[in-house]
C-alpha positions in Angstrom: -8.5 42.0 134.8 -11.5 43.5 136.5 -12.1 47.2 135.5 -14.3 50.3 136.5 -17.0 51.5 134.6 -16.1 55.4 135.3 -13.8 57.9 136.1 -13.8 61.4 136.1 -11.0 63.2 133.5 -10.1 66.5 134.4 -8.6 69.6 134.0 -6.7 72.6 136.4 -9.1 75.3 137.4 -7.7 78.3 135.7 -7.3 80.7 138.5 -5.6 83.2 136.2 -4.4 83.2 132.5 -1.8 80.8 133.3 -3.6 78.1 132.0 -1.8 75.0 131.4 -4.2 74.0 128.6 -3.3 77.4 126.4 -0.3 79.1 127.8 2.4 77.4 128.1 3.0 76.1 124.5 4.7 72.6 125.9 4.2 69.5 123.8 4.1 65.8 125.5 7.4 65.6 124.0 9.1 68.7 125.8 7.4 67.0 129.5 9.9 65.4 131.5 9.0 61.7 132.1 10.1 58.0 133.9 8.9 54.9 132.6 7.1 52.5 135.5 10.0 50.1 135.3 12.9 53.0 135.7 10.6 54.6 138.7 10.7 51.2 140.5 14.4 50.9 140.5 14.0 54.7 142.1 11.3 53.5 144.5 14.2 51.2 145.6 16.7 53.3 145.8 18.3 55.3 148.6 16.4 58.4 147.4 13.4 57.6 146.0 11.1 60.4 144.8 7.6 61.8 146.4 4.4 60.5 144.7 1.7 62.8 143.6 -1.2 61.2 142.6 -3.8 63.3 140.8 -6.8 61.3 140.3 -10.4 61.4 141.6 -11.4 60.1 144.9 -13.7 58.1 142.8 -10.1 56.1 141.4 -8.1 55.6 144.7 -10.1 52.6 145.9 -9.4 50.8 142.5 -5.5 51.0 142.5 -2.7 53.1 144.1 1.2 53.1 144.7 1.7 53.3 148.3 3.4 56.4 150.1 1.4 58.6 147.3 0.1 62.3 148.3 -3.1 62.5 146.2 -4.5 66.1 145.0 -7.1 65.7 142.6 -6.4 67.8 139.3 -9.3 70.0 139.7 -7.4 71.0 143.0 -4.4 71.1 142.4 -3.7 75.4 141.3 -5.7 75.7 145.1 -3.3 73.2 146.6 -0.1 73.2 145.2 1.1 74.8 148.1 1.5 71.9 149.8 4.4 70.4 147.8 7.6 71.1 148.4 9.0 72.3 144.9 12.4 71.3 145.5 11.4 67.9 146.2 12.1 65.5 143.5 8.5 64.4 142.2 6.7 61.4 139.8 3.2 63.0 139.1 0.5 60.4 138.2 -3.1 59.4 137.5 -5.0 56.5 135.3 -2.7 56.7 131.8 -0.8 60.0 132.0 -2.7 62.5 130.7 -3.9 64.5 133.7 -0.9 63.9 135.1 1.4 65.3 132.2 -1.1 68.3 132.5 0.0 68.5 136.1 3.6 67.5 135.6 3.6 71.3 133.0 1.7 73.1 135.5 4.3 72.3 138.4 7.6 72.9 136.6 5.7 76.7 135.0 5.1 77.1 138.8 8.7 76.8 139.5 9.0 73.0 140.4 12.7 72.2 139.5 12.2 68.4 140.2 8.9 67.0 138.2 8.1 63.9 135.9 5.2 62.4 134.8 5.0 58.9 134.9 4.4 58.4 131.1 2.2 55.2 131.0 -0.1 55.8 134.1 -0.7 53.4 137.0 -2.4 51.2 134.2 1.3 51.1 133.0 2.6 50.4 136.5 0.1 47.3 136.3 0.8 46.0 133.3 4.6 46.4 133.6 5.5 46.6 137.1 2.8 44.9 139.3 0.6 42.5 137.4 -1.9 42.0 140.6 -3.1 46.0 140.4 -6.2 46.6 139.1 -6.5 48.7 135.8 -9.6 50.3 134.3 
């Protein structure tokens, strides 16, 4: 499969001291998350949940799942008001990192309805949709 030579990893801006990266004390474990096979049957569903991809500019051209809302990580403490947080939400970016970072910061920002979708969209391609691009 082709691949891209970069992307950019990164973090929330810390606004305040509610940093996602020191004070919340939540393991990858405690994060609420959907496999890319379970979120398809959702996608399919009569109530399928709102996308919130938060990768780089620089990724979107390589791969995406369609209906997404993308708010890069580094924006997202500026932009959060944006989501609805009673809106039932997958949060995802290139493997799951950022978006397990993001998935934290929601529900500590009083998201009742957040997962991370584990694998990444690499996941998604390799398990879901064999004709999207990884890298």
């Amino acid at each position: 499969m082709p691949s891209a030579t970069s992307y950019a990893t990164s973090e929330l801006k810390k606004p305040s001291s509610q940093s996602p990266d020191s004070e919340y004390n939540i393991t990858m474990s405690d994060i609420p998350a959907i496999e890319p096979i379970d979120l398809q049957a959702e996608l399919e569903g009569n109530d399928p949940p709102q996308l919130l991809d938060v990768r780089d500019d620089s990724e979107l051209g390589i791969s995406n799942l369609p209906n997404s809302i993308n708010i890069p990580l580094d924006d997202l403490a500026d932009r959060m008001r944006e989501l609805d947080p009673m809106a039932n939400w997958v949060v995802y970016c290139r493997t799951g990192n950022r978006s397990a970072k993001a998935t934290e910061y929601l529900i500590a920002h009083g998201f009742t309805q957040v997962r991370n979708l584990a694998t990444g969209i690499n996941g998604w391609a390799n398990t879901v949709d064999s004709s999207m691009l990884t890298y």
